[in-house]
LOPAKE-611942 format. One line per field, with one value per residue (C-alpha): residue number from 1; x, y, z. Coordinates in steps of 0.1 Angstrom, whole numbers, padded with zeros to 4 digits, always signed. Layout:
N
k	NUM	...
c1	X	...
c2	Y	...
c3	Z	...
END
This chain:
378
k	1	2	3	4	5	6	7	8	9	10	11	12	13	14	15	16	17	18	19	20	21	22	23	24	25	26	27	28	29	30	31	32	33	34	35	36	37	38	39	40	41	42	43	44	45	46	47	48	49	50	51	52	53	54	55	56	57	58	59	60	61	62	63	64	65	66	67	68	69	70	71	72	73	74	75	76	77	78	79	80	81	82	83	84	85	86	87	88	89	90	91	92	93	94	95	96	97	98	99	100	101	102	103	104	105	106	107	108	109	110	111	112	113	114	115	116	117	118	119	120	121	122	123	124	125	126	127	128	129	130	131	132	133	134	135	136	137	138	139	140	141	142	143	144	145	146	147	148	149	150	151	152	153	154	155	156	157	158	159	160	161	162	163	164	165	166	167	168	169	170	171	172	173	174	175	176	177	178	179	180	181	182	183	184	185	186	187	188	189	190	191	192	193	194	195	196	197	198	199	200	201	202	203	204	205	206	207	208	209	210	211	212	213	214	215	216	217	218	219	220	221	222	223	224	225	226	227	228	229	230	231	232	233	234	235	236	237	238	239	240	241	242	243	244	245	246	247	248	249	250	251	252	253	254	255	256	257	258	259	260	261	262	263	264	265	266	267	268	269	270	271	272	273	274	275	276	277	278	279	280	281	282	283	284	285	286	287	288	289	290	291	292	293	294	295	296	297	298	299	300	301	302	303	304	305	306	307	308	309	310	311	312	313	314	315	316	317	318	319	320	321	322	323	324	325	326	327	328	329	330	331	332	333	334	335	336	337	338	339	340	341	342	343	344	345	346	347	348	349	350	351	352	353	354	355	356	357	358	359	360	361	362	363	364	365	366	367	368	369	370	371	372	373	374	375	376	377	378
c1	+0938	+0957	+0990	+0979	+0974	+1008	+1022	+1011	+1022	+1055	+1058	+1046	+1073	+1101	+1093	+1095	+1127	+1141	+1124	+1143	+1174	+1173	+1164	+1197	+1217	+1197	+1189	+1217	+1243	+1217	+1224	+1264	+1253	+1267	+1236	+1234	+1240	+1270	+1254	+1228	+1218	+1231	+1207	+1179	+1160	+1167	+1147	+1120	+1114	+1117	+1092	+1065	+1078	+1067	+1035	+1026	+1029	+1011	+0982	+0984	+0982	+0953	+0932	+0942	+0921	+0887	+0862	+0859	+0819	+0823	+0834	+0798	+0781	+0772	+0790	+0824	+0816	+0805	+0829	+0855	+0843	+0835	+0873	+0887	+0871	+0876	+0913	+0908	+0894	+0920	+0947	+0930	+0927	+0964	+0981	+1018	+1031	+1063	+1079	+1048	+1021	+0998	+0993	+1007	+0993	+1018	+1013	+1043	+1067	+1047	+1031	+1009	+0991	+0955	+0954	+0965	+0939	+0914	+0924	+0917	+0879	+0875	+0881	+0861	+0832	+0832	+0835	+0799	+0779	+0791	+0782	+0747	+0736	+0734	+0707	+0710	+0745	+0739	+0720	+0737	+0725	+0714	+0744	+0771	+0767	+0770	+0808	+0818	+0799	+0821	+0855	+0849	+0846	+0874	+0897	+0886	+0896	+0930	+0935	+0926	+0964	+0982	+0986	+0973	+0993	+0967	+0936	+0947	+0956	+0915	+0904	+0921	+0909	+0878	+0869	+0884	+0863	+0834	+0841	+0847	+0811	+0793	+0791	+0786	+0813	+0801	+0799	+0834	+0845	+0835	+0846	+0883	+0879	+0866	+0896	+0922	+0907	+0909	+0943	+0950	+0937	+0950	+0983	+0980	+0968	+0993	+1029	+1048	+1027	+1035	+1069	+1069	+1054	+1079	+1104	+1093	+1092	+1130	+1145	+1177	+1167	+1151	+1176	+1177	+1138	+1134	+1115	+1138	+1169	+1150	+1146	+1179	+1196	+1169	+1178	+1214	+1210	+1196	+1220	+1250	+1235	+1237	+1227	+1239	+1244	+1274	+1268	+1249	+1250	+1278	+1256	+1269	+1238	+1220	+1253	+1230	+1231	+1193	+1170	+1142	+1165	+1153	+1120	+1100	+1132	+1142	+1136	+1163	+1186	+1179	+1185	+1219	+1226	+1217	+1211	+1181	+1182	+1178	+1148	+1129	+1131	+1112	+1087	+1082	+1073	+1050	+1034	+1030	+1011	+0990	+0982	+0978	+0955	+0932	+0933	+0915	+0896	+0881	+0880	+0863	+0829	+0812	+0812	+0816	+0849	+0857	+0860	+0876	+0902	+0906	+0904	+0931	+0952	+0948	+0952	+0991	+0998	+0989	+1011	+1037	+1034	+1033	+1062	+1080	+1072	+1075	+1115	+1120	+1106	+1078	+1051	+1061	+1075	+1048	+1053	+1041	+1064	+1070	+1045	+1064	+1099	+1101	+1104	+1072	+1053	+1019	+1020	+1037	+1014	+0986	+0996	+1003	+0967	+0952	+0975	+0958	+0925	+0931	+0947	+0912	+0896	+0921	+0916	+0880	+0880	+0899	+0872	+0847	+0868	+0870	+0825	+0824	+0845	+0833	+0795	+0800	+0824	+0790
c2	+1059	+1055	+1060	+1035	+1004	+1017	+1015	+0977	+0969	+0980	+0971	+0932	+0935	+0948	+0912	+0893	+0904	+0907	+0864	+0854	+0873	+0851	+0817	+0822	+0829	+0802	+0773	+0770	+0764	+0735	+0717	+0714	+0691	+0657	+0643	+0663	+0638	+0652	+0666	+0685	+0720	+0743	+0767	+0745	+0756	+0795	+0785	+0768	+0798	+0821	+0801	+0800	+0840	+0845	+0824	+0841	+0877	+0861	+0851	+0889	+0907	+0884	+0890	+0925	+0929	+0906	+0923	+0909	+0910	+0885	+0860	+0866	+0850	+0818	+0793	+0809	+0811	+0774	+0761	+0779	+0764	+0729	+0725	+0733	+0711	+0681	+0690	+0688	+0655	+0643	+0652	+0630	+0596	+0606	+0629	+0628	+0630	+0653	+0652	+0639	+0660	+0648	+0681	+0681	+0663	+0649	+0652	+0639	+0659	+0690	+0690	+0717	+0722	+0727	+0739	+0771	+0777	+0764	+0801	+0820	+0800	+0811	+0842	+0850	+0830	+0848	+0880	+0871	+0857	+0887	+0913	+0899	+0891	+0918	+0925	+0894	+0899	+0901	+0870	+0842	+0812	+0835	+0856	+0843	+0805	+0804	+0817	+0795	+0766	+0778	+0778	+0740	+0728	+0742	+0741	+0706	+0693	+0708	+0696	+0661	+0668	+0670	+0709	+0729	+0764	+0767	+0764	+0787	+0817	+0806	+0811	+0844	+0856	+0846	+0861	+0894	+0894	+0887	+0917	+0938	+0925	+0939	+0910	+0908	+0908	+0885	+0858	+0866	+0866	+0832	+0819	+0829	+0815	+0778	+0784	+0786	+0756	+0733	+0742	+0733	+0701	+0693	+0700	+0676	+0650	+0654	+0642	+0661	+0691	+0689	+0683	+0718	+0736	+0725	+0736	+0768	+0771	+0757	+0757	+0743	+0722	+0705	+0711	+0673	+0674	+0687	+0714	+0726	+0720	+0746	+0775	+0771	+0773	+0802	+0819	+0814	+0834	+0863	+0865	+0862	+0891	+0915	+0949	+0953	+0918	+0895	+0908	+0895	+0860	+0851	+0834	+0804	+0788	+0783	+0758	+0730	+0743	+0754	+0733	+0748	+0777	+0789	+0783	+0784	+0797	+0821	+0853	+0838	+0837	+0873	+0885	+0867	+0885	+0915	+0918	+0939	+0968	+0944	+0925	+0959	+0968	+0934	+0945	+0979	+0963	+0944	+0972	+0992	+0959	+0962	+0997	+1001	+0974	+0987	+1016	+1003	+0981	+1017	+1030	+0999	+1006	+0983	+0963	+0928	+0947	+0961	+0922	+0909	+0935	+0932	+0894	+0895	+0914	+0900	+0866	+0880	+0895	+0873	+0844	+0869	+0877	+0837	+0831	+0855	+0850	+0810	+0827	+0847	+0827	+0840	+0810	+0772	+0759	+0754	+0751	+0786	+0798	+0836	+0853	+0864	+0853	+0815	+0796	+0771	+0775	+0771	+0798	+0823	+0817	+0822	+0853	+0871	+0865	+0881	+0911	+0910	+0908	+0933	+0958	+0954	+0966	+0994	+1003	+1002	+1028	+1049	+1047	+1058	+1086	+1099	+1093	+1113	+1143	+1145	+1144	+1176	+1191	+1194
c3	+1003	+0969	+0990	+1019	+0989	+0973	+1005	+1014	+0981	+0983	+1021	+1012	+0983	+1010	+1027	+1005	+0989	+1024	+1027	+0996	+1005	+1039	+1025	+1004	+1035	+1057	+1034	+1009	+1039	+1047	+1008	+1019	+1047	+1046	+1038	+1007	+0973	+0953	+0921	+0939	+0932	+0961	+0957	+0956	+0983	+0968	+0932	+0948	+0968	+0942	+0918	+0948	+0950	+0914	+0917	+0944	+0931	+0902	+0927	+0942	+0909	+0897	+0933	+0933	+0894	+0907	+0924	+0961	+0959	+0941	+0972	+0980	+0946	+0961	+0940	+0944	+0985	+0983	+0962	+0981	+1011	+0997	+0980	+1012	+1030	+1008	+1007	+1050	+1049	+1015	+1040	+1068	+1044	+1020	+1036	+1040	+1075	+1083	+1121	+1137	+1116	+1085	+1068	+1032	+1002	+0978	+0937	+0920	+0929	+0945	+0980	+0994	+1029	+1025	+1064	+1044	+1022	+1048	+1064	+1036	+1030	+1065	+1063	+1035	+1053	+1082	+1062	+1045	+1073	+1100	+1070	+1060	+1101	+1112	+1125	+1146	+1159	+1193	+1196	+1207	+1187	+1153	+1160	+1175	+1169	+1133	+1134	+1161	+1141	+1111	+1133	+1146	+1109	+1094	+1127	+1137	+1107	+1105	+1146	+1133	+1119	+1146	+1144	+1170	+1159	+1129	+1146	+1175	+1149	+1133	+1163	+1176	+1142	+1144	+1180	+1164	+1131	+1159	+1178	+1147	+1134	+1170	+1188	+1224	+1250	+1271	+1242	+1230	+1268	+1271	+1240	+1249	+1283	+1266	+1239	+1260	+1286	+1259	+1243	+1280	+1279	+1243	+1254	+1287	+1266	+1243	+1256	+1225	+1233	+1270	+1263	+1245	+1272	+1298	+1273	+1270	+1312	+1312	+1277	+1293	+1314	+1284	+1260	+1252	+1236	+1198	+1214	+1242	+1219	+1191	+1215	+1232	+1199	+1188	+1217	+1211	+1178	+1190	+1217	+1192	+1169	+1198	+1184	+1156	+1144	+1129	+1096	+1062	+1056	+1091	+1112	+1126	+1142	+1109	+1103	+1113	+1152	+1145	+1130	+1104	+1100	+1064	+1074	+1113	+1131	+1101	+1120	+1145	+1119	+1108	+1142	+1148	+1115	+1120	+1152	+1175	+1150	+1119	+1138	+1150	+1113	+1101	+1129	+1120	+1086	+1097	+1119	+1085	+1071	+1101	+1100	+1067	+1065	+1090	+1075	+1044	+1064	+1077	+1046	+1029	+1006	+1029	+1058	+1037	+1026	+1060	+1080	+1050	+1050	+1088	+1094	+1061	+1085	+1115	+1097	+1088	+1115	+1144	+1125	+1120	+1159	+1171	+1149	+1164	+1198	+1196	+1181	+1208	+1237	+1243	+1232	+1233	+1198	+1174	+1135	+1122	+1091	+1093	+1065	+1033	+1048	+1054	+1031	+1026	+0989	+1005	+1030	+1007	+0980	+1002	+1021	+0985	+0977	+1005	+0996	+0966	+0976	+1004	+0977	+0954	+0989	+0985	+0952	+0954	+0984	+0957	+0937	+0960	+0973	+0937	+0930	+0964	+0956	+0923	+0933	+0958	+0927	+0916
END
């Protein structure tokens, strides 16, 4: 086990070298734009990315020293819970809107989105409720309910935002960490069925949402829409890179052909640089997240530690697979940064931190590995 933790270290490290190395390539082309004041730092976007870097592997090393029981002491869970929620409904009454979205709130001169943290809360939540009902789990209102009750809170408030991406990925998380926990198939079975209905119905109620489904059925044919013109240009990219790709830091579509190109549509950029080969590598990465992950999530002292670990993974991955899919064309658009790579100070902060916590989960296992083997030493 000490070799898996030492191997998600160094694996989150590999991305996020490899996400600073791209926000150089990607978003200082964007600070020679026309737009840009003369005077301005060029690499702007490169230091901001590298301080939220350094806080976040400030945030990892601190979560990867505190004891994860401790989410379980009830004022930490509560006051977890209770700060992310206030931050939820701050957003609602002061947020600051960005293309059509009210997610970020705006100190000075910093901004953060607390839809990010609201994740994390979640996650722990989940993690303590599913561990400590257990002997109810397969009941459907002492059971089952309580998660799903937990899921509308913290989902409902960040869909009061406009974003829909973030409460999809709470939700796919949360019917995972369900299953994990025991719960019954038929409950989980009908849960995905109502998810999906009403992601339906939000998006035929939505005309920007609909407009980015019919863009992802005929990206050209829309091509004119924000949404069609991003995966056209996505597309593009990838097509460009070919195999092997143009090279380090030669892609032409991040020359404001495609929008968000240091941050949602970085992995585009990556693969027009270095091409099929270069993107299978970032996803064999992030398959060695996944696996080792799950591995301590086995390996874990307990079952609190096991859902943590696993809805911690399954929270990184399944943005890491959206992200890549919405790239690629395989999902309609939606604003999901890619974890450890995009640029974004929120999310990056926040995905370090759950490395952390998931390394204590690690390090812990090491510890019991060693009380066993010595105890049948003697």
């Amino acid at each position: 086990m000490k070799r898996e933790t030492a191997l998600l270290v160094n694996t989150v490290l590999a991305l996020a070298l490899l996400g600073a190395l791209m926000v150089y390539s990607a978003g200082t082309v964007r600070m020679y734009g026309e737009d840009t004041p003369n005077g301005v730092d060029r690499t702007l976007f490169l230091r901001m990315h590298l301080i939220h870097v350094g806080v976040g592997l400030a945030a990892m090393a601190v979560a990867a020293r505190f004891d994860y029981h401790r989410f379980r002491d009830r004022w930490i869970l509560w006051g977890l819970g209770g700060a992310c929620l206030g931050l939820l409904v701050l957003v609602l009454l002061f947020g600051v809107e960005r293309k059509g979205a009210v997610r970020w709130l705006q100190l000075g001169g910093f901004s953060f989105q607390p839809s990010e943290l609201a994740k994390l809360a979640l996650v722990v939540w989940l993690a303590v409720k599913l561990s400590e009902n257990q002997e109810r789990i397969k009941s459907f209102w002492k059971g089952f309910v309580p998660p799903m009750v937990l899921l509308g809170l913290f989902a409902g408030l960040v869909l009061a935002e406009h974003d829909l991406g973030t409460p999809v990925v709470m939700g796919a998380v949360t019917v995972l960490m369900c299953v994990m926990a025991g719960t019954r198939w038929p409950h989980v079975a009908s849960t995905v069925v109502s998810g999906i209905s009403l992601v339906y119905v939000l998006c035929l109620t939505s005309e920007n949402r609909w407009i980015r489904v019919k863009a992802f059925l005929d990206p050209v044919k829309y091509q004119d829409s924000a949404a069609g013109f991003h995966l056209v240009q996505s597309l593009s990219a990838f097509g460009r890179g070919g195999i092997w790709g143009k090279g380090l830091g030669a892609s032409e579509q991040k020359l404001y052909y495609l929008p968000e190109a240091h941050n949602d549509f970085i992995f585009a950029v990556w693969g027009e640089e270095m091409g099929l080969i270069g993107t299978l590598a970032v996803v064999a990465l992030f398959v060695v997240l996944l696996v080792v992950a799950l591995r301590i999530a086995l390996c874990a002292p307990d079952l609190f530690g096991s859902l943590l670990a696993a809805g911690i993974a399954s929270l990184i991955c399944i943005q890491a697979a959206f992200n890549m899919a919405v790239t690629t064309g395989l999902l309609p658009t939606k604003g999901l940064p890619l974890p450890f790579i995009s640029a974004g100070g929120t999310a990056l902060i926040v995905n370090l931190a759950l490395t952390g916590i998931l390394t204590n989960i690690g390090l812990q296992a090491v510890e019991r590995e060693r009380g066993v083997l010595a105890a049948a030493a003697k």
